[in-house]
C-alpha positions as CSV (number, residue, x, y, z in Angstrom):
1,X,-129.1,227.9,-17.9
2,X,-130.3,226.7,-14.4
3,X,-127.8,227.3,-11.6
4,X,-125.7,224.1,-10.5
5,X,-123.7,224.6,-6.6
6,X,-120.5,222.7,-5.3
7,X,-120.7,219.6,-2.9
8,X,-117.8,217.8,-1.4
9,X,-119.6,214.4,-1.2
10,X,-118.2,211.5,1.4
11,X,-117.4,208.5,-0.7
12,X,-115.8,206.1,1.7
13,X,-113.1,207.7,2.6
14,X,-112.3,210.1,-0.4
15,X,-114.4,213.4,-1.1
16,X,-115.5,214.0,-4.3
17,X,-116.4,217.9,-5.6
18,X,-119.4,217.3,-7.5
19,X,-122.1,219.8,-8.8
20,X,-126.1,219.3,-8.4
21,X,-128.6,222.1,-9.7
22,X,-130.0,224.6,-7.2
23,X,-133.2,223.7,-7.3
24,X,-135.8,226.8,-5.5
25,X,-137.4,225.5,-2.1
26,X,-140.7,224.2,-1.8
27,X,-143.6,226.7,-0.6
28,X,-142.7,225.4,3.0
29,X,-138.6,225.7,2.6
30,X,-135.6,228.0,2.1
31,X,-132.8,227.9,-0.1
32,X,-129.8,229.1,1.6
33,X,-126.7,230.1,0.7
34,X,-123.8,228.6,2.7
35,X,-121.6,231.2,4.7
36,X,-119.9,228.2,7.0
37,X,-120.1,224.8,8.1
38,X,-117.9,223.4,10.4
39,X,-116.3,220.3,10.7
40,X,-117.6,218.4,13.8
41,X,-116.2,215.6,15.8
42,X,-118.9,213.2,14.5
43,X,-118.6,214.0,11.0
44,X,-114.5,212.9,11.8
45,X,-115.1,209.9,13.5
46,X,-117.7,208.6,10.8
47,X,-115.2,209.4,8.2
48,X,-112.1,207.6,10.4
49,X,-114.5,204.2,11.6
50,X,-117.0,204.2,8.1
51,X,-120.2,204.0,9.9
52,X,-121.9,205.8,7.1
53,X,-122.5,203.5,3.9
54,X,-123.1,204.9,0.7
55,X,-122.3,208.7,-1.1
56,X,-123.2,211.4,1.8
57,X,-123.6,215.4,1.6
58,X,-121.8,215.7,5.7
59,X,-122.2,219.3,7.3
60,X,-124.5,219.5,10.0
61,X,-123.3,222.4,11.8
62,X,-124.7,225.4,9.5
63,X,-124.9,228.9,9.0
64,X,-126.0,231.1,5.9
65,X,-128.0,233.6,3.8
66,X,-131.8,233.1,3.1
67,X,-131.6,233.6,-0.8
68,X,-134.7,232.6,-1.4
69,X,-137.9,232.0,0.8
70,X,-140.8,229.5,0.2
71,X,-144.3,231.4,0.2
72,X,-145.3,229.5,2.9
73,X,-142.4,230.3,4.8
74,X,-143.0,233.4,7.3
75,X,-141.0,233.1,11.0
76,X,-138.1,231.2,12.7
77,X,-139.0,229.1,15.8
78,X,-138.7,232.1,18.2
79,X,-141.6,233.7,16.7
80,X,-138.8,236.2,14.4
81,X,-140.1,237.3,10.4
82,X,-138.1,235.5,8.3
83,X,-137.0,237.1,4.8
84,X,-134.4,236.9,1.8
85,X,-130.8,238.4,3.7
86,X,-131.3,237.0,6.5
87,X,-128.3,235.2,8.4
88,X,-129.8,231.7,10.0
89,X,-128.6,228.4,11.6
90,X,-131.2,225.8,12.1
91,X,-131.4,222.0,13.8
92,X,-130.0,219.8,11.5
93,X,-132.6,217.1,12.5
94,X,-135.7,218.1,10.3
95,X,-139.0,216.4,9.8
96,X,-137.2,214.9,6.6
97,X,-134.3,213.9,8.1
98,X,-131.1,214.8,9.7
99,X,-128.9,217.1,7.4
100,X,-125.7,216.6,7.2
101,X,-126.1,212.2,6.5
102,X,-128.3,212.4,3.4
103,X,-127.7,211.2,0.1
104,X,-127.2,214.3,-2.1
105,X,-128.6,212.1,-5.0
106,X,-131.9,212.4,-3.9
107,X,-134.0,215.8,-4.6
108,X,-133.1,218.9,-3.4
109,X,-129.9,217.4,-3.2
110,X,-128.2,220.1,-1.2
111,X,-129.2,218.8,2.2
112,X,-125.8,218.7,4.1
113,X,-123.5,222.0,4.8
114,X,-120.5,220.7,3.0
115,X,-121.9,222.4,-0.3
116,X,-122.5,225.9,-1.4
117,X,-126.2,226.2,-1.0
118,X,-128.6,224.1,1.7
119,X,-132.1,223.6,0.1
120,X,-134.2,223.4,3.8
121,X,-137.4,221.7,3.6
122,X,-140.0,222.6,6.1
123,X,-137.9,225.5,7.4
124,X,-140.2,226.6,9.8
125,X,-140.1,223.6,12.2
126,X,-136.3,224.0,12.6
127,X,-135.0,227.6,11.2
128,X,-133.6,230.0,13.8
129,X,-132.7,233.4,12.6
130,X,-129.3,235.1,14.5
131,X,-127.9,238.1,15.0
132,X,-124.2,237.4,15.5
133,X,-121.4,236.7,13.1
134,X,-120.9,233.6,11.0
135,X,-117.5,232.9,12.2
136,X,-120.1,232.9,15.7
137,X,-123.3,231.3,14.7
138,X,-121.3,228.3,12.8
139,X,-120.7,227.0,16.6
140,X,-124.6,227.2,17.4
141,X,-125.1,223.3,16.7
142,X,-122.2,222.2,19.3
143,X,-123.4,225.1,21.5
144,X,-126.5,223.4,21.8
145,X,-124.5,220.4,22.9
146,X,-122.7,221.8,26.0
147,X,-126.5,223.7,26.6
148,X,-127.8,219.5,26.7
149,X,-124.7,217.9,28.7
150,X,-124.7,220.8,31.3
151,X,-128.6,221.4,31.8
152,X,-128.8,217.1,32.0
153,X,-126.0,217.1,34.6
154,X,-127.9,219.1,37.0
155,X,-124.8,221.5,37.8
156,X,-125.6,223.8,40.8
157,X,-124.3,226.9,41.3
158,X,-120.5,227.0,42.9
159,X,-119.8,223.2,41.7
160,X,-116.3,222.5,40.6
161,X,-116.2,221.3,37.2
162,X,-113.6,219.0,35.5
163,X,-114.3,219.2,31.6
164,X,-112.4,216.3,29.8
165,X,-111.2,217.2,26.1
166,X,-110.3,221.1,24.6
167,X,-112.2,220.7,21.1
168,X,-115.6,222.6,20.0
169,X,-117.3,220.2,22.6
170,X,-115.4,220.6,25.4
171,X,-114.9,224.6,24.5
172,X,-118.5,225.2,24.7
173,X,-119.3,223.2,27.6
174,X,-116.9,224.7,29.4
175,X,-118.8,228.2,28.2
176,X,-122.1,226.5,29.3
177,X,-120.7,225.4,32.8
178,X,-119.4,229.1,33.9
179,X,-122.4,230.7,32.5
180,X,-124.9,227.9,34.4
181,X,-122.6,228.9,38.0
182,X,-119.9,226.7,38.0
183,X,-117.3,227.8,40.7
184,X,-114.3,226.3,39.6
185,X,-113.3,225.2,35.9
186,X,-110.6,222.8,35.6
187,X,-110.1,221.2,31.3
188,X,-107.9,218.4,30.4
189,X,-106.6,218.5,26.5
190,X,-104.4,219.9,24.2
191,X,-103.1,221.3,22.1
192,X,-101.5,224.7,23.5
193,X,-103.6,226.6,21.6
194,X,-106.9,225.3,22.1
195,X,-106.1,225.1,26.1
196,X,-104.9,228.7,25.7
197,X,-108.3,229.7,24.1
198,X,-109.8,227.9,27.6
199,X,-107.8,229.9,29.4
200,X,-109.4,233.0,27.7
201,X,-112.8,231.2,28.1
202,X,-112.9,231.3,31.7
203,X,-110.6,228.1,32.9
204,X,-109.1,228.6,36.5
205,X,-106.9,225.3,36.1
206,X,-105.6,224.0,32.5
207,X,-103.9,220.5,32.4
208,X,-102.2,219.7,28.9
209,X,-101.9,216.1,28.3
210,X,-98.9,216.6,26.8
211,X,-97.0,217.8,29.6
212,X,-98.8,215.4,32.3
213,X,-98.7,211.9,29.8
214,X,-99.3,209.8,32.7
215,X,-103.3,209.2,33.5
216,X,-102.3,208.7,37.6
217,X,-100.7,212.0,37.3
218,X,-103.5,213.4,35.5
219,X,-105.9,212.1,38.4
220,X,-103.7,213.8,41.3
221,X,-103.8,216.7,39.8
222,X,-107.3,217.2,39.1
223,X,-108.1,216.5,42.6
224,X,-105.2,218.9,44.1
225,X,-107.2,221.4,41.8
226,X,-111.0,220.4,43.8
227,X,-111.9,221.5,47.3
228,X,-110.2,219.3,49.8
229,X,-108.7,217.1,47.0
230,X,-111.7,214.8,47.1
231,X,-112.4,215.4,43.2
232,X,-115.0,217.5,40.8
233,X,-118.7,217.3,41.5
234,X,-119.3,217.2,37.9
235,X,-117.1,215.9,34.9
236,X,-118.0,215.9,31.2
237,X,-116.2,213.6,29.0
238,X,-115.7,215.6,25.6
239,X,-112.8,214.3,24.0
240,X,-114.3,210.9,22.3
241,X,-111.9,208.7,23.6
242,X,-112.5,205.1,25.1
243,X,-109.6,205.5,27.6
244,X,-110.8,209.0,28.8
245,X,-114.1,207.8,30.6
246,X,-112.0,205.2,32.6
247,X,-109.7,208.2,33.6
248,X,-112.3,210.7,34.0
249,X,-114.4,208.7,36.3
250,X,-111.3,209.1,38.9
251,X,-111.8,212.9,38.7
252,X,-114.9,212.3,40.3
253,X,-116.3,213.3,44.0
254,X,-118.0,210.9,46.1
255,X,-121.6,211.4,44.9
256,X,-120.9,213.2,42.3
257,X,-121.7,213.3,38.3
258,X,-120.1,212.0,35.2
259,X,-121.7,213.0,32.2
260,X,-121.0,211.5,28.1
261,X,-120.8,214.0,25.7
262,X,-117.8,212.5,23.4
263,X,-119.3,209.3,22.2
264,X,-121.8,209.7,19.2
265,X,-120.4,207.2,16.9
266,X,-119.1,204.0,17.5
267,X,-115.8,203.6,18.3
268,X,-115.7,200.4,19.7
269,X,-116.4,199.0,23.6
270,X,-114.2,199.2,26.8
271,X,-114.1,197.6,30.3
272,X,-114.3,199.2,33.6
273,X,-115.1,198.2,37.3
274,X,-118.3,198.9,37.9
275,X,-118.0,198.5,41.5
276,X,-115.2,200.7,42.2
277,X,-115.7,203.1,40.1
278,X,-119.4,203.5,40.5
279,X,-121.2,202.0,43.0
280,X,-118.3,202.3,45.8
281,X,-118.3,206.2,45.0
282,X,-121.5,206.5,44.8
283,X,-121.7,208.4,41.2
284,X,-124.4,209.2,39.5
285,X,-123.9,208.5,35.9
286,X,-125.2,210.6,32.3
287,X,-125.3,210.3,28.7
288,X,-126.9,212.9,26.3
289,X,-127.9,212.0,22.4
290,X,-127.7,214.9,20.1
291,X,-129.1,218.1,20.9
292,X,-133.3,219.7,20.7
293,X,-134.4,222.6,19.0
294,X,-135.2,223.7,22.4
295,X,-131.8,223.8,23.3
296,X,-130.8,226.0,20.5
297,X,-133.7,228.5,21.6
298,X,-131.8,228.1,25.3
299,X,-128.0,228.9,23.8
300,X,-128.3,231.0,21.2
301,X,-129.5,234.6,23.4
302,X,-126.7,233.1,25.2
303,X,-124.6,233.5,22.0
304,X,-125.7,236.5,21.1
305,X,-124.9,238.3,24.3
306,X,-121.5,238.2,23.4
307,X,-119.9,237.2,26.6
308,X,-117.7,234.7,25.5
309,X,-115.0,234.3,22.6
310,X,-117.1,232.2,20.7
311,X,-115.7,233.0,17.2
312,X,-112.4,232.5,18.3
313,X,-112.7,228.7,18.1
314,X,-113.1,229.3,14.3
315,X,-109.3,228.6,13.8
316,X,-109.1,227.7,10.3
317,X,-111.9,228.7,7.3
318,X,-111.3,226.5,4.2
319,X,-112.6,226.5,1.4
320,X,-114.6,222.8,0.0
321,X,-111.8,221.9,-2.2
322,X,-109.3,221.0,1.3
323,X,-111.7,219.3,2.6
324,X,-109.7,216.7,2.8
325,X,-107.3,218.4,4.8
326,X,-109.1,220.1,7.1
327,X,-110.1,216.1,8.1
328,X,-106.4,214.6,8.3
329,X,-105.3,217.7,10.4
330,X,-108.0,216.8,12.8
331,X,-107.2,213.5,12.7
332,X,-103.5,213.7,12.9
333,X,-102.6,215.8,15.7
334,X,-104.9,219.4,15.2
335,X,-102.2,221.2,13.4
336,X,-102.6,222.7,10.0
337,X,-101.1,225.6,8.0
338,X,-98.7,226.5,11.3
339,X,-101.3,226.4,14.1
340,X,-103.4,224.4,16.1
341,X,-106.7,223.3,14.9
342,X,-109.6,224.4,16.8
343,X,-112.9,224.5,15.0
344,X,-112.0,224.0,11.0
345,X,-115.2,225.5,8.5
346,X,-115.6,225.0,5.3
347,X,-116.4,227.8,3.4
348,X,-119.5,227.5,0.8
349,X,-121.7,230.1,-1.2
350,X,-118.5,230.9,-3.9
C-alpha cells in the first residue's frame, strides 16, 4: 500500500485536511519530510483579502528531513553533499514555481509546507542544507527578508534605525540591522511579548502601540529617541499596514531612507503628500520583492552563528489540524493558548 501524507489545503477561506500519495522525487529532487513550516504574514494576508483563487498547498517558509534523495541529486547551493538525514530549508521560488501557492492537485502534489512531506523538484538549484535547529532554520525564509530590506537600504555602520512592526519581519530585520552596524535600534509594535523578545534582540528603545495609541505621539517619541531629535536615518516598514507608511515616513531624517518590507499582497491603496513627505525632506525611498537564493547563502552562516535568539520567535508549534487557529490568532490580536503569538509553525512529518 503506497504511502499517502496530510495537507491542510486553502479553500477560500476554510482549510481542508486532505491526503495525497507520497510519490518518490524525480532523479533531480528530494522528498522531504516536514519538521516545520511557519505561518508568514503573506500566507495571512492572502487568506484575510482572497488574492489566491482556486485550492492551494500554503507553506513557504520550510524546514525538514531529506528522506529520500533523487540520483541526480548530490550538493546544496553552498557546494555541501547532500544525503538522506539531512536537516534543509530551501528558496521556495524553484524553477517550477513558487512553493507554498501551488495547486496540490497537480503531481507531486506535496509542493507547499503546510503538509507532512514536500516533494522538491530540481532540488539542487534551491536546496540549502543547515546546521541549526528547526525551531531556528524554520525562520531562514523571513531571515532572508530582513538580509534583502537591510542590504537594499544601504545602512552604514552607526545609523540609527527605526524598525516599524514586532512580527517575524520586523524581528529579523531588526537582527539584520545590528548585525549590518546599526548604532541605535528603536521598534514600534506590540504585543508585550513580541517587543519583549526585541528587547532581548538587541533594541535600545521599544515603543508599544498600545501604550502610545496616538501616531503624533508615536512620531515625538521616535525622534526624542534619534540624535538631536531630527529622526532615524533608516526606517523599515514591517508591519503591513497602509496607515504605518504615512506614520513611518515622519520617523524619518532629512535625507534619509524609508524602506517597504510589509506590503507583499494587496491590501488596498492610500494617499500621502508627496511633497512634504518626500521631496521637502529630501528622502530617499525603497521597496524590496521577495527574497534571492543569494540572500539565504548571505543569512543563513549568520544564523548559524548563533548570535541571536532566533528560535525564540517560534512561539507556538501546532500541529496541521489548528491550522485554522494558528490563522485567527494572528489575525485577531496575536494571542493564542495564553500568550502572545510570535512566529506560529505548523508541525508536519506525523
Amino acid at each position: 500500500m503506497s504511502r499517502t501524507s496530510k495537507a491542510a489545503v486553502m479553500v477560500g477561506k476554510s482549510f481542508e485536511i486532505r491526503e495525497y500519495p507520497v510519490l518518490d522525487p524525480d532523479p533531480d529532487g528530494i522528498l522531504i519530510r516536514t519538521e516545520l513550516a511557519g505561518i508568514c504574514g503573506t500566507d495571512l494576508h492572502n487568506w484575510e483579502y482572497q488574492r489566491l483563487e482556486g485550492d492551494v498547498l500554503l507553506g513557504h517558509e520550510n524546514v525538514g528531513i531529506i528522506e529520500k534523495i533523487g540520483s541526480a541529486v548530490k550538493e546544496d547551493l553552498f557546494g555541501n553533499p547532500l544525503s538522506e538525514g539531512d536537516r534543509v530549508v530551501f528558496f521556495p521560488r524553484t524553477p517550477v514555481g513558487i512553493y507554498g501557492f501551488l495547486d496540490p492537485a497537480d503531481a507531486p502534489h506535496l509542493r507547499g509546507g503546510f503538509a507532512d512531506y514536500i516533494n522538491l523538484q530540481q532540488a539542487e538549484a534551491s536546496v540549502f542544507k543547515v546546521n541549526m535547529s528547526a525551531e531556528a532554520a524554520v525562520l531562514t525564509e523571513p531571515f532572508n527578508i530582513g538580509v534583502h530590506g537591510v542590504m537594499r537600504s544601504g545602512l552604514q555602520f552607526g545609523d540609527t534605525v527605526a524598525v516599524q512592526g514586532s512580527g517575524a519581519i520586523g524581528l529579523v530585520t531588526l537582527m539584520c540591522a545590528k548585525a549590518s552596524g546599526a548604532g541605535r535600534l528603536i521598534i514600534v509594535g506590540g504585543p508585550k511579548g513580541r517587543l519583549e523578545l526585541a528587547k532581548k534582540i538587541g533594541a535600545d528603545v521599544i515603543i508599544d502601540i498600545a501604550d502610545v495609541s496616538n501616531v503624533e505621539d508615536r512620531i515625538q517619541a521616535v525622534r526624542e529617541a534619534t540624535p538631536r531629535g531630527e529622526g532615524a536615518d533608516v526606517v523599515f516598514e514591517c508591519a503591513g499596514f497602509l496607515p504605518a507608511i504615512t506614520e513611518g515616513l515622519e520617523y524619518v531624517k532629512q535625507s534619509g531612507t524609508y524602506v517597504e518590507m510589509g506590503h507583499f499582497v494587496d491590501t488596498g491603496s492610500m494617499e500621502f503628500n508627496p511633497n512634504q513627505q518626500l521631496m521637502r525632506k529630501n528622502i530617499r525611498m525603497e521597496a524590496i520583492w521577495g527574497g534571492r537564493a543569494e540572500y539565504f547563502m548571505r543569512g543563513i552562516p549568520v544564523m548559524e552563528r548563533g548570535d541571536f535568539p532566533i528560535a525564540d520567535m517560534v512561539s507556538h508549534v501546532l500541529p496541521l489540524e489548528r491550522v485554522s487557529e494558528g490563522f485567527h490568532a494572528l489575525a485577531g490580536g496575536y494571542h493564542l493558548d495564553g500568550k502572545d503569538a510570535i512566529k506560529i509553525a505548523l508541525r508536519g512529518g506525523e
